[in-house]
C-alpha positions as CSV (number, residue, x, y, z in Angstrom):
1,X,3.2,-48.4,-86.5
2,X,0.3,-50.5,-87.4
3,X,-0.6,-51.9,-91.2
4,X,-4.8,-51.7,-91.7
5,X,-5.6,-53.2,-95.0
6,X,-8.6,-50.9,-96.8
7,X,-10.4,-51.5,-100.1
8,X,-10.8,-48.0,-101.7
9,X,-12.6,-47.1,-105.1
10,X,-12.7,-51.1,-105.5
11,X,-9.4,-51.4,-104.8
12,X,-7.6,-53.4,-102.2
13,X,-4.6,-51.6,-100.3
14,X,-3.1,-51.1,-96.9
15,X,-1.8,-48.2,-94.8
16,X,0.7,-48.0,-92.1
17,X,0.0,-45.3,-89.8
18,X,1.1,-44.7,-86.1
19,X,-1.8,-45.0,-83.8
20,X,-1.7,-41.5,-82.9
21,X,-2.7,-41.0,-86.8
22,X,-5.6,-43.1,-86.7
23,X,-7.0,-42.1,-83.4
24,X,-6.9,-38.3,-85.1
25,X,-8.1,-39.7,-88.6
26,X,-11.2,-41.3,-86.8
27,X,-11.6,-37.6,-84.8
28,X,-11.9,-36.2,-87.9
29,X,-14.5,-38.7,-89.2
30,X,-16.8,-38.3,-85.9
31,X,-16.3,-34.9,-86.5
32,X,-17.3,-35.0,-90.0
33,X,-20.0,-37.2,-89.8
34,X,-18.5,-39.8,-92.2
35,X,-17.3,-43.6,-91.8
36,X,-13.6,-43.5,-91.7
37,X,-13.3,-45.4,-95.0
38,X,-15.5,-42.3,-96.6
39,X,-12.9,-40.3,-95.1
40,X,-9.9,-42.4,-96.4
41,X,-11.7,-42.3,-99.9
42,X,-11.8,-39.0,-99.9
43,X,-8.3,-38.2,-99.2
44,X,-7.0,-41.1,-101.5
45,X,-8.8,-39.3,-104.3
46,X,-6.8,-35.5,-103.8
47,X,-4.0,-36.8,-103.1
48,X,-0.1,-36.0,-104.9
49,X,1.9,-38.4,-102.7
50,X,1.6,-42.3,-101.3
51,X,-1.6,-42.5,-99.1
52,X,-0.2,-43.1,-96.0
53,X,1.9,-39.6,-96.1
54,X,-1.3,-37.6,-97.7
55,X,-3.2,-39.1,-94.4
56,X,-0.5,-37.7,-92.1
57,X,-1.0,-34.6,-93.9
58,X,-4.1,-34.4,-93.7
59,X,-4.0,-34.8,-89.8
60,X,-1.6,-32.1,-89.5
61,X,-3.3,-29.5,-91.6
62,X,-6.5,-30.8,-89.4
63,X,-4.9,-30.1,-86.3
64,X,-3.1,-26.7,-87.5
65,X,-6.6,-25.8,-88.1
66,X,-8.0,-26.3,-84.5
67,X,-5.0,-24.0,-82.7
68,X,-6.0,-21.2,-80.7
69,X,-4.3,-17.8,-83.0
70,X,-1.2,-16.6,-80.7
């Protein structure tokens, strides 16, 4: 698990992710076309829980959404 300290919305916080999460979570920007802090931003702002679990979430629901139908 690694901390990474992040200001969002003028805001100073940090996150503690696994690696795996932020390699996906920087995917997703690429992907995306955004900076990874735009990214961040814009979960922070729909989320219900703590940010690091609405990140993890948002990972999994990205990566649900790229499996091949069975």
């Amino acid at each position: 698990m690694r901390k990474h300290s992040l200001v969002i919305a003028g805001h100073a916080t940090s996150v503690s992710l696994e690696q795996e999460f932020w390699d996906v979570l920087k995917e997703i920007a690429e992907t995306r076309g955004l900076a990874l802090a735009a990214l961040i931003s814009e979960v922070d702002a729909g989320r219900e829980e703590n940010l690091s679990s609405a990140l993890r979430l948002h990972v999994l629901r990205y990566l649900i959404s790229r499996r091949s139908p069975a």
